[in-house]
Structure formats: structure tokens, C-alpha cells
C-alpha positions in Angstrom: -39.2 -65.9 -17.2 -41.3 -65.7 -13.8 -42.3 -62.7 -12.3 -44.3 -62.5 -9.5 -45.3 -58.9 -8.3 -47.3 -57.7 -4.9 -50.8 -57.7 -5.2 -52.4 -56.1 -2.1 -55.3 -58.1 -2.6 -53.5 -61.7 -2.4 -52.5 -60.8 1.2 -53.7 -63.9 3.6 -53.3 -64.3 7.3 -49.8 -66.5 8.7 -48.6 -67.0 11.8 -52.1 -67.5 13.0 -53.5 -64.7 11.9 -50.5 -62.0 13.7 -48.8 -61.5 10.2 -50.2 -60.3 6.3 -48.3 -62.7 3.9 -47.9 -63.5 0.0 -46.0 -66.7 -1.6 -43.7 -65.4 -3.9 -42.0 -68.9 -4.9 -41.1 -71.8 -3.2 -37.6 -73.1 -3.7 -38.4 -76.0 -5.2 -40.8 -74.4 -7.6 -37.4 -72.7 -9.3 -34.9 -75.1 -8.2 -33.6 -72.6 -5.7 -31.8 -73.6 -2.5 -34.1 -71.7 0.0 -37.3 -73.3 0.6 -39.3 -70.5 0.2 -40.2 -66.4 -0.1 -42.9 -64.1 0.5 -44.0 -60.6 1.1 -45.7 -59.7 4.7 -47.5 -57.0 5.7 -48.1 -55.7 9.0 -50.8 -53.1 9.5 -50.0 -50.4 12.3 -50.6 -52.1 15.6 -50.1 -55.5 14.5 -47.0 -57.9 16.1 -46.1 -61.3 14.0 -46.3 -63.9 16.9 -42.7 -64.9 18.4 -41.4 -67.5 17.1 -38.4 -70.0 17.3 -38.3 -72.1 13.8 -35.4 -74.3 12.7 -34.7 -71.8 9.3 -33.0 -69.3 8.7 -34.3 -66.1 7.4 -33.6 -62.8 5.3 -35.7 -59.8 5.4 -35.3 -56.9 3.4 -37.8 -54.0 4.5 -39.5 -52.9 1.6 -41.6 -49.7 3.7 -42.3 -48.9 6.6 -40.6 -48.7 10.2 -40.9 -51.7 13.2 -39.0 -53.0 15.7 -37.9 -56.2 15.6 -36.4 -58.3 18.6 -34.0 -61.1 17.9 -33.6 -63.1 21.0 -32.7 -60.6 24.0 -31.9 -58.1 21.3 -34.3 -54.9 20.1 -34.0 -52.4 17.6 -36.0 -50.5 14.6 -35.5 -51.8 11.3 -36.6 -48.7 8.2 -37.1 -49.5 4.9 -33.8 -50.3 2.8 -32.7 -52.8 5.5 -32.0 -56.6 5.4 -31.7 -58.7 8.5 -30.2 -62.1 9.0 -32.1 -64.1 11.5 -30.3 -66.8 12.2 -32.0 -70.8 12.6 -33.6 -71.5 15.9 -33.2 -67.8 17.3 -36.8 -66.1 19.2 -37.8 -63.5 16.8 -40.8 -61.1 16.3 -41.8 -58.1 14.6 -44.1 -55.1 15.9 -45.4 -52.4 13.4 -45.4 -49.5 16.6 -46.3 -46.9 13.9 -49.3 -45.4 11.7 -48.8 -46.9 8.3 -48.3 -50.3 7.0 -44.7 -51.8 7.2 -43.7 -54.9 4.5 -41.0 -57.1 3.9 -39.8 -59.8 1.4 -38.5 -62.5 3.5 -36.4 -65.7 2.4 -35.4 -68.8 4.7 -33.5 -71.4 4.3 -33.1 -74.7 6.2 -29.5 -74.0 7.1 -26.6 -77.0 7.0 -24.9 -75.1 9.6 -27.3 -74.2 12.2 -27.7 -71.0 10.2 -24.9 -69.1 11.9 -23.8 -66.1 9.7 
């Protein structure tokens, strides 16, 4: 069995510095199809840097509140939600709040452009 549990203090820069993050497990690691998850943290204030990658992604919003922007598209994500974002789509995430917002996130080179 592997468990692998958030640890405040294993919190690193990504995304140049714009993001908190912590590898959970890379796909390969368990023989998953995704290539890879992770916590992220963002501290009140900070914005992950835009970003248009070729994988998909999953986030489920542990805490918090932010709003995220998915190409010309805006809205506040609470905790409880997941979001598809699909593969090649401008995306960023801004913590406009007072307390610290997470996420587990999981991507995925898609087969199919990543389309839901």
C-alpha cells in the first residue's frame, strides 16, 4: 500500500515560483495512466502563471476560494469542486482572498486532444 499525505513543509515553488506544489506520484511510479499528481498551494495574493501545456488536467479544490480563467472563460471555483481543463487550453488560477487555497491536480497526456 502507498500513501502519500500533505505535508505543509514539503511545499516547493512551480511554475516559476507563481504556484506552492507537492509530488504526490508520478504515473509511472504506480503504473497509472496519468503522468502525474500533486497538491498546490496558493497563498492569498498569489496567481499560478498562465499557461497553455499539451495535458490535460483535473483539479479538485481541497480549501479555499479562487478564480480560475480557462481561456476567455472566468469564474470562482470553492472547495468541493473538480474542474476539467482540457489539453492545450490558456489557464490560470488567482487566490483573490485572505486564506490559503489548495488543490490536488492530475493531468494526463490526452490521445484525443483532451476534449471532454
Amino acid at each position: 500500500m502507498l500513501v502519500r499525505s500533505f505535508d505543509e513543509n514539503s511545499l516547493f515553488p512551480a511554475h516559476e515560483g507563481t504556484i506552492l506544489a507537492q509530488g504526490v506520484f508520478a504515473g509511472a511510479e504506480i503504473g497509472a495512466a496519468f503522468d502525474g499528481c500533486a497538491f498546490g498551494v496558493l497563498k492569498p495574493g498569489m496567481a499560478q502563471k498562465p499557461e497553455r501545456v499539451p495535458v490535460a488536467k483535473l483539479y479538485y479544490v481541497r480549501y479555499g476560494e479562487a478564480t480560475l480563467r480557462i481561456e476567455d472563460e472566468e469564474r470562482v471555483i470553492r472547495e468541493g469542486d473538480v474542474v476539467f481543463i482540457p489539453a492545450n487550453a490558456y489557464h490560470t488560477v488567482h487566490n483573490h482572498t485572505d486564506r490559503d487555497f489548495s488543490t490536488f491536480a492530475l493531468w494526463w497526456t490526452p490521445s484525443q486532444g483532451g476534449e471532454p
